[in-house]
N, C-alpha and C positions, 0 to 999 in steps of 0.2 A: 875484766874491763867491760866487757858488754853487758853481764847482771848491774852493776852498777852505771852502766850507760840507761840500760833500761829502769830503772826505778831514780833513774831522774826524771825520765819524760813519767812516768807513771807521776811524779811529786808535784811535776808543774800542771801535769791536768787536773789534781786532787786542788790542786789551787789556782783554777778558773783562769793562770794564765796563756797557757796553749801560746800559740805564735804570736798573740800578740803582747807579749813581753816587753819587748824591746820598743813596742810603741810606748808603753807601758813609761818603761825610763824614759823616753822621751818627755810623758808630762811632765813627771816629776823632775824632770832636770830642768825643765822652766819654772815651774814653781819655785825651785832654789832660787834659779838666778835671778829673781824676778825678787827674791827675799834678799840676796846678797850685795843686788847692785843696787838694791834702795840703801844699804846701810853704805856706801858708799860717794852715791853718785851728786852727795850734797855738799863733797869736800871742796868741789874747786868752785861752788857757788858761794862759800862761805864770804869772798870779798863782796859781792853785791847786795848777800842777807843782810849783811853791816851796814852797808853804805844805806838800803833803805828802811830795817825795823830799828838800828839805833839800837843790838842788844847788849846792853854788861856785858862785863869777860864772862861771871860764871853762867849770863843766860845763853849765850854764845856756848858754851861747852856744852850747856843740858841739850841746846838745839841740834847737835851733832850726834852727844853721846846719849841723851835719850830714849833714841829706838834699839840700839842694840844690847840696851841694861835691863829693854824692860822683856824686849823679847828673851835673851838670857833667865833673865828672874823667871818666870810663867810657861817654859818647856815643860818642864816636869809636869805641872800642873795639867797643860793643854794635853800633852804626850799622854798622862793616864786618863783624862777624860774621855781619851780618844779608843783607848781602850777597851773601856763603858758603853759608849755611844754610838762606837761608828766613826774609824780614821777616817775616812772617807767624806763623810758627815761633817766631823771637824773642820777637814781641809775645806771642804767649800765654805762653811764658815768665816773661814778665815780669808776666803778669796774677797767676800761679799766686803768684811771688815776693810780686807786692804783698799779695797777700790774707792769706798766712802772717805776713809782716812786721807789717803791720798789727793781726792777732793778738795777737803778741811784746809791742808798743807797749802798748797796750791794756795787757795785766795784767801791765806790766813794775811790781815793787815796790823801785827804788832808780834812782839818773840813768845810772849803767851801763849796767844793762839796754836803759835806754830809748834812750841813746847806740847801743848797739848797735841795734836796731829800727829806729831812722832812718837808720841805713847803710843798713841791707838793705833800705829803703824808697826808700834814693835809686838805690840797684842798681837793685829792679825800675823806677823810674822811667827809668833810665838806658835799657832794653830796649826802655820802650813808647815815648818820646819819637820816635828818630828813624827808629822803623819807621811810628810813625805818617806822617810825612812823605813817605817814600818809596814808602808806598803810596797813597798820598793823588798822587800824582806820576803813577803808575803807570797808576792807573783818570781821570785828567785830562790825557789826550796834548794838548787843544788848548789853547792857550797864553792865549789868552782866559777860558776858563772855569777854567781850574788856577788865574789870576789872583786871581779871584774866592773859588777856595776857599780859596788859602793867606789870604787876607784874612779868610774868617768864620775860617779857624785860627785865625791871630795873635790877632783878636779874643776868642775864646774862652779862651786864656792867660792874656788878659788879666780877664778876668770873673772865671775860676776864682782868679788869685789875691783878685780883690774880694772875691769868694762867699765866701772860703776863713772868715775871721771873723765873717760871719753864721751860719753854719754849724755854727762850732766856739761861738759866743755862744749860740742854739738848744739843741745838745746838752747845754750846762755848765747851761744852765739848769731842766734835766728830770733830768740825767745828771750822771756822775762825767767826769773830764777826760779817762779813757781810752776815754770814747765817742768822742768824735774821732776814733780811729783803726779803733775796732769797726763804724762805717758803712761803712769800705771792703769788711769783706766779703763782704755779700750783694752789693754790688755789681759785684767779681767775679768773684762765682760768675755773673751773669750775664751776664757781658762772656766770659768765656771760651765757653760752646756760641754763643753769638754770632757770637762773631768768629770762629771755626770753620767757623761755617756762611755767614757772609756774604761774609769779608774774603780775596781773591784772595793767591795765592803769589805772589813775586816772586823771584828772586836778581838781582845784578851780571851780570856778562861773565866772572866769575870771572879775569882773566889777570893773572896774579905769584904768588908768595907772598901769604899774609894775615902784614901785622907785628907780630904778638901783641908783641913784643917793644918796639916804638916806641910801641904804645898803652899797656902798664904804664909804659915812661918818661913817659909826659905824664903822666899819671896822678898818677905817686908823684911827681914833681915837684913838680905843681900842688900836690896835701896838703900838700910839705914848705912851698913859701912861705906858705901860706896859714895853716898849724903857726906860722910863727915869727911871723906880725901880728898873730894871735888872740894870743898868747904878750906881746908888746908890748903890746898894747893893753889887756892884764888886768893892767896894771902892773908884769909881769917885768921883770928888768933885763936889759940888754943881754950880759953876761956869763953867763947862766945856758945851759944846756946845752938846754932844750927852744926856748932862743929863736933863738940868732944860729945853731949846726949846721943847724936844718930849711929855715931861709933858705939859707944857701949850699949842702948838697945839692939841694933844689930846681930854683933855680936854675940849677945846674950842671945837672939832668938835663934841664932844657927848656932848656935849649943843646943838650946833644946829640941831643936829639929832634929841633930844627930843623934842625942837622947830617947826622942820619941820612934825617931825609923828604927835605934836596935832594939827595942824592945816590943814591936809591934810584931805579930804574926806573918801581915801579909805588909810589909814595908812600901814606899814609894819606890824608896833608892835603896838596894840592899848596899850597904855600906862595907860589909864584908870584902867584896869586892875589890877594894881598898887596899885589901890586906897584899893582893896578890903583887910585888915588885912592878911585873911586867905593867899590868892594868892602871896604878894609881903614876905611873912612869910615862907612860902615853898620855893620862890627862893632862902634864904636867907639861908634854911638848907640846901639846896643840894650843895650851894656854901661852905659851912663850911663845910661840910662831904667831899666830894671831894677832900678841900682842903686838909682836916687830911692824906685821904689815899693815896694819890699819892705823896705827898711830903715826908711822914711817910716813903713808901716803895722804895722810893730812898736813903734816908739817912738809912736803915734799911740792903738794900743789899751792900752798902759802908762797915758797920758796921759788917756785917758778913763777906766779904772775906778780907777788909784789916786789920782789929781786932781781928779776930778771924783766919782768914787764910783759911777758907772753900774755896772749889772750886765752878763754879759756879753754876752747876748742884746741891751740896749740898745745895746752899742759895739756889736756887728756890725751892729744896726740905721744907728748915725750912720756907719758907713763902707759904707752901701748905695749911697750917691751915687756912688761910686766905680765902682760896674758901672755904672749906668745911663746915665752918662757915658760910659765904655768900648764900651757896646754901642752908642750915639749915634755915636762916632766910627768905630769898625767897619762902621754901613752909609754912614757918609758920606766912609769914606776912600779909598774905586775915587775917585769923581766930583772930592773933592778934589787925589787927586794925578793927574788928567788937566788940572785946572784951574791948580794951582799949582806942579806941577813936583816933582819927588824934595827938590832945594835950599830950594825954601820953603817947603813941607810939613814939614819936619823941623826946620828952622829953626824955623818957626810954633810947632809943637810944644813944640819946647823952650822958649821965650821963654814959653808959656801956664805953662806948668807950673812957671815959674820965681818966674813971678808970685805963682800962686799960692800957692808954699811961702813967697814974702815975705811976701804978705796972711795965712796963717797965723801971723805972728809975734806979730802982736794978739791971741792967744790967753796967758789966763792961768789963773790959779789958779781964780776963775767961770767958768760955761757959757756961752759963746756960740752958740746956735745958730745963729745966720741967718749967722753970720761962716763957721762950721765949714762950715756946708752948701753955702754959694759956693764956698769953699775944695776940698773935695773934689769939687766936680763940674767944677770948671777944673783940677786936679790930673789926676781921670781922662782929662777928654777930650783934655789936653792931652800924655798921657802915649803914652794907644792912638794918635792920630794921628800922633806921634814914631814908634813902633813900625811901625804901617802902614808909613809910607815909609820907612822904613829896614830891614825885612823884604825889601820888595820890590824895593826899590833894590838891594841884595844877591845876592839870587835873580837878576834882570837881568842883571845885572854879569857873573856868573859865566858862564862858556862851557857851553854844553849837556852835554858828555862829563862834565865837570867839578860836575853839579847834584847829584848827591848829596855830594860833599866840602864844597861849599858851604853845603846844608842842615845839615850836621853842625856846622860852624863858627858856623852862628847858634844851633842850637838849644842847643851849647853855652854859646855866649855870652851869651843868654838866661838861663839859670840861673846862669853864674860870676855877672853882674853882681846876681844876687838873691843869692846867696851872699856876695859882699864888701861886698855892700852891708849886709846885716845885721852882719857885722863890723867895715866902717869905721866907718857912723853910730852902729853899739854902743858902740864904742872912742873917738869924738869926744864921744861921750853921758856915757859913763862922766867922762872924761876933765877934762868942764866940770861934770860932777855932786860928785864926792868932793869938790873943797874947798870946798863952800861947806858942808860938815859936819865940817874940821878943829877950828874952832873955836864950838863952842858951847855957850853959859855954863851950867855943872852939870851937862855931861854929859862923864863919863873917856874918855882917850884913845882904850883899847880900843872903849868904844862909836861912839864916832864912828868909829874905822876899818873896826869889821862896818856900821856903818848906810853906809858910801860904797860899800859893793860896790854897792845896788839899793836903788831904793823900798822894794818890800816888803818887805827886812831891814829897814832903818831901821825902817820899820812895827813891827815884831815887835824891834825893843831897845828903841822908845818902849813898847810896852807893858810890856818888862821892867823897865823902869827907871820907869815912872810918876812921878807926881805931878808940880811943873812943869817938870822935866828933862825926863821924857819927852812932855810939850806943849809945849818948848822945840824938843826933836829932833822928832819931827813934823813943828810950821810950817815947821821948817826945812829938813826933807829937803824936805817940798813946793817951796818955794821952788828950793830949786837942782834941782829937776827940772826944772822951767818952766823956769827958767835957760838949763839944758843943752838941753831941747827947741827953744830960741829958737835957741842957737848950733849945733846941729845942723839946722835948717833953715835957719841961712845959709850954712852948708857945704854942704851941697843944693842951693841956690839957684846959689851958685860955679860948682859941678859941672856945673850943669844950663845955666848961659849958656859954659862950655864946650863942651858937645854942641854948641849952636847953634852957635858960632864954627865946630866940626867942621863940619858941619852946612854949611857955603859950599864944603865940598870936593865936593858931589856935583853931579850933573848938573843943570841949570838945567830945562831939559823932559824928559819922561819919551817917551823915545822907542818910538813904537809902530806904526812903522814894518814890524819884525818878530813884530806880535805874532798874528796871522793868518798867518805864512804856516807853511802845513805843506806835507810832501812828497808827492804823489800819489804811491799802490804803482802799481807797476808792474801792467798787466790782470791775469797769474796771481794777485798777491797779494793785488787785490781781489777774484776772486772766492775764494781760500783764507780769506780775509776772511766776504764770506758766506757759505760751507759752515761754516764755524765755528759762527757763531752759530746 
């Protein structure tokens, strides 16, 4: 125990972190949440974006899910440049980006503009993401204590998307909707001399080419399928040119992405990886848990101000449970997954959360609070605890040489599943919502077909149309919102006892066997070791 005590400390002075480590995670866990509560913190703004850019349903989706498709798309890419260049390097780049972007957003005046803004928000997200991790790696050589941090990581993720609609509910409340985005940038203006001055360089090994070329094909791939579901699910037909084309190029280019990684030397994403049960099983929960909570907490802050009529500092108020659960299951998920195993920890997880989003079905057109409040705190806890083990199970899994390709494939996976997720339950939401406002008595066709795009139209043709037509369309768009919110939370719940069945693919005990042993340097190296520091 104490050779292996000591050639930890000997690994963390070999990598420049010494005691100040844990400031260390400090940046980098603002960094995160600084990442996670922007793909968030725009949900409970979305009735005021309406009311004042006037966007389409499908601009209205890109405005939301934008940032977290594109930062998804571009990890990889940023994650190996960083490797190249300089994580460190990277991440401040990405500080600079966010802070301008954020800017842009703010006093964008049409859904364009702001479309644009949320790109170049999920960009610099894309930069800080998976530097954050790798140097978070870096300054945590011993495999016990890295443990520990990727855990308050994940957990932090997780908070920041909770945070995200307290935050943005707060701001709309004092503020215009484009303060949401205006908090980001004194905040990095301070994170930039910061992380300057605190956060160590890193590169790779550098050996191969960098495949600029195999990172734009995932890239422009992934947009294209994810172009043509958005494209479906706004009620496109199947023939039309932005639908079924973006699908099949797509497609076709994450084929030959996968083509090009196995046969390359020095790969992006060694896909092999893949191979292993446990590894390609993890990806597969973090994408299902993601998907649950980010899509959930969109259609949830809908649900509370145009259903319920809360303002929007209240709805971030009623979705506080959400952290405080998150943060619950965060210090309780080291002890739990040494107790219950990677398999029943994430099984557990999912089967809570599954629950929950049933128990939320009793929600209607009145406030429940005590229901609501149960609800969201078995949602949260049962969500971060999914995550915990399946973070970690992941990271495990993966062969040492191989942990930054790994990291990149979760952090990835992490936001695809917050991306599709906004778009599938938008599109099941949608889906169950428009007909139940085909038909309704005294109000013309036209109108019923702009009130199925969204609540808040509807809202705004009942007010053009007045008198009992438009207290006709009203009750009734309410109604098939609840409707739609019922049968989007049983497709959730689906979803969610899938993970679980996944969820019997991973390893029964967490094996920790190797999680102490590190390598004693050699005597030179230990004292080039101390002369260092």
């Amino acid at each position: 125990m104490s050779g292996t005590t000591t050639a930890a400390a000997l690994r963390r002075r070999a990598a420049g972190a010494g005691a100040n480590r844990w400031v260390v995670l400090v940046v980098l866990c603002v960094s995160l949440l600084l990442v996670a509560v922007d793909a968030t913190v725009l949900h409970v703004a979305v009735p005021a974006v309406t009311e004042d850019l006037k966007p389409g349903g499908i601009e209205l989706l890109w405005i939301v899910d934008v940032y977290p498709l594109v930062c998804a798309s571009l990890l990889i890419l940023f994650g190996t440049l960083g490797d190249r260049v300089g994580r460190r390097r990277v991440l401040l780049l990405g500080y600079a980006l966010f802070g301008v972007a954020s800017g842009l957003a703010a006093l964008a005046d049409n859904a364009q503009v702001l479309i644009v803004a949320r790109a170049l928000l999920g960009v610099g997200g894309a930069m800080i993401m998976p530097a954050t991790l790798s140097i978070l790696r870096q300054v945590f050589p011993d495999r016990r204590e890295r443990a520990l941090a990727i855990g308050i990581w994940s957990a932090v993720a997780a908070v920041g998307a909770a945070v995200g609609p307290l935050l943005g509910g707060f701001l709309l409340e004092h503020f215009w909707w484009g303060s949401v985005f205006l908090v980001n940038i004194p905040l990095m203006l301070v994170s930039l001399p910061v992380g300057r001055l605190l956060l160590p360089e890193s590169k790779g090994d550098g050996e191969g080419p960098w495949d600029v070329v195999g990172a734009l094909m995932a890239a422009i791939g992934l947009f294209g399928v994810v172009l043509g579901v958005k494209r479906l699910g706004g009620g496109e037909s199947v023939g039309s040119l932005l639908t079924v084309p973006p699908l099949v190029v797509g497609a076709a280019l994450l084929a030959a992405f996968v083509r090009r990684q196995r046969r390359r030397a020095q790969p992006l994403v060694d896909l092999k990886m893949f191979a292993r049960p446990a590894f390609s099983t993890s990806v597969g929960c973090i994408v299902l848990a993601m998907l649950a909570l980010v899509g959930l907490e969109l259609i949830a802050a809908q649900y509370l101000q145009l259903v319920l009529g809360l303002s929007p500092l209240e709805t971030g108020l009623r979705l506080l449970p959400l952290t405080f659960a998150a943060m619950a299951a965060g210090l309780a998920g080291a002890r739990m997954l040494r107790r219950l195993g990677p398999r029943w920890m994430v099984c557990f997880g999912f089967c809570l959360t599954a629950f929950a989003v049933v128990l939320l079905t009793a929600l209607g057109r009145t406030d429940d609070c005590a229901l609501m409040l149960t609800g969201f705190v078995l949602l949260g806890f049962g969500l971060e605890t999914t995550l915990f083990g399946a973070y970690e199970s992941m990271l495990s899994e993966a062969p040492q040489e191989q942990a930054g390709g790994a990291a990149a494939i979760g952090e990835t996976s992490y936001q695809l599943g917050a991306g599709i997720g906004i778009a599938l339950l938008g599109t099941v939401m949608n889906a169950a919502y428009a007909p139940g406002l085909s038909d309704v008595p005294g109000v013309p066709a036209s109108a019923s077909a702009s009130a199925g795009h969204s609540l808040g139209e509807a809202y705004e043709v009942a007010a053009q149309l007045g008198g009992t037509a438009g207290v006709a369309l009203r009750h009734a768009a309410r109604d098939a919102f609840v409707h739609g919110l019922h049968v989007t939370l049983l497709v959730s719940a689906g979803l969610l006892l899938l993970g679980a069945v996944m969820a019997l693919r991973l390893p029964r005990v967490m094996q920790c066997e190797g999680a102490g042993e590190v390598e004693l340097p050699a005597p030179r190296d230990a004292a080039e070791s101390r002369v260092s520091v």
